[in-house]
C-alpha positions in Angstrom: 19.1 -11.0 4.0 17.0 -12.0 6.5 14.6 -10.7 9.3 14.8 -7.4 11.0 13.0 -4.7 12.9 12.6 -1.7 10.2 10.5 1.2 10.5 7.6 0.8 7.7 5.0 2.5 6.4 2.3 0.4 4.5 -0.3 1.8 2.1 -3.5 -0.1 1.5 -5.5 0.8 -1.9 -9.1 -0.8 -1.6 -11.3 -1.2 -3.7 -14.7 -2.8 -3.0 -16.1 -2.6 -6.4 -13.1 -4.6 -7.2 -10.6 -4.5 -10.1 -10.9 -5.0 -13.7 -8.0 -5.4 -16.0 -8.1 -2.0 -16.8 -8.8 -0.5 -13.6 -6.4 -2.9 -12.3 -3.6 -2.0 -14.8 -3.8 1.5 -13.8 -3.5 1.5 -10.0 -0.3 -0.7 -10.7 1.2 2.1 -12.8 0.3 4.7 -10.4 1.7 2.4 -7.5 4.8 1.3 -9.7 5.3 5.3 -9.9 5.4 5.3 -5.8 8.6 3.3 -5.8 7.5 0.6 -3.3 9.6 -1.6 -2.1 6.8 -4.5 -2.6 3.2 -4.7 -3.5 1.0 -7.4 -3.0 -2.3 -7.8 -4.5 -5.0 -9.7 -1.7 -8.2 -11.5 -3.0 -9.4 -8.9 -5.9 -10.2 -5.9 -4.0 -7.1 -4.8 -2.4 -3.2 -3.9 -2.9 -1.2 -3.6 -0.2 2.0 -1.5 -0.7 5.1 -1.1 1.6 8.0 1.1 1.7 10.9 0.5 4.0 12.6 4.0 3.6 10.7 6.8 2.3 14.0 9.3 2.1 13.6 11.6 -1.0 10.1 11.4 -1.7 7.8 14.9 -1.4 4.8 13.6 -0.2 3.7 10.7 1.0 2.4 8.1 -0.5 -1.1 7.7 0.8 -1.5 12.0 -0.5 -0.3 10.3 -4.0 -3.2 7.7 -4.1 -5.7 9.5 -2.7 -5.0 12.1 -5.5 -5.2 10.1 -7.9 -8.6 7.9 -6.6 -10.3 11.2 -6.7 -9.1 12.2 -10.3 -10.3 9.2 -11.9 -14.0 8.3 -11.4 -13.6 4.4 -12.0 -12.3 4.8 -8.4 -14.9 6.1 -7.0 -15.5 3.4 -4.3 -11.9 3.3 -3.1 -10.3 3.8 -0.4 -6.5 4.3 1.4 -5.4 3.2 4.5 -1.8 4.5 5.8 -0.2 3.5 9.0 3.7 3.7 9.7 6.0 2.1 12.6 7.8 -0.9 13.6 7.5 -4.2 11.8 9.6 -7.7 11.8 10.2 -7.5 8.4 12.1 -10.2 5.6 14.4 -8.1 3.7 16.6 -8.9 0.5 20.4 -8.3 0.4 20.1 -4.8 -0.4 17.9 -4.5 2.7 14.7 -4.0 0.8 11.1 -5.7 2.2 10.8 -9.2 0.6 7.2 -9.1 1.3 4.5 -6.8 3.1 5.1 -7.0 6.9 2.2 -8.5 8.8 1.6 -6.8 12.3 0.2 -4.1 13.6 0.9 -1.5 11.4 -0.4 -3.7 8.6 -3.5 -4.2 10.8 -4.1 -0.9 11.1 -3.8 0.6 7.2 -6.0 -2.4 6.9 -8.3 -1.2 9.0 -8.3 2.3 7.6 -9.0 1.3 4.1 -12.1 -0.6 5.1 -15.6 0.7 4.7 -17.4 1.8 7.6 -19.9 -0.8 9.6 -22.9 1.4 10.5 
């Protein structure tokens, strides 16, 4: 337990029609499906979803949720953000995150899953 540099790869599903209960309750299955090792859900537009190894997994996880935004039409105003490298990150005693990582790779999934500025 405690903090170390991991390699990390965060996901961030937003949304800027918001959530519902419904709409809400079925991005955390499909996200619960992904295996994270957390998920936080910011303000009521956006999760964001790390994952500190990704070992054993087919695709990744941004492929996932951007197949499944596009299948469902309630998410028609989402969007997914992806960025992967080097994080100080809080980990439990089996070395899982404890919490997303703030930093740059946060920053930029962030910045991916945000609407354009025209």
């Amino acid at each position: 337990m405690g903090e170390r540099i991991l390699n990390v790869t965060i996901v961030v599903l937003r949304d800027e029609s918001g959530f519902d209960e419904a709409k809400r309750a079925a991005a955390e299955r499909e996200i619960g499906a992904l295996r994270p090792d957390c998920v936080e859900f910011v303000g009521d537009r956006s999760f964001h979803i790390a994952f500190g190894r990704l070992s054993g997994q087919r695709e990744s996880p941004a492929v996932r949720l951007r197949a499944f935004v596009a299948a469902d039409p309630r998410f028609a105003f989402a969007r997914i953000g992806s960025a992967s490298g080097e994080c100080l990150a809080r980990t439990d005693l089996r070395g899982r995150l404890r919490d997303v990582p703030l930093g740059g790779t946060a920053c930029l999934a962030i910045e991916e899953a945000l609407p354009a500025v025209t």
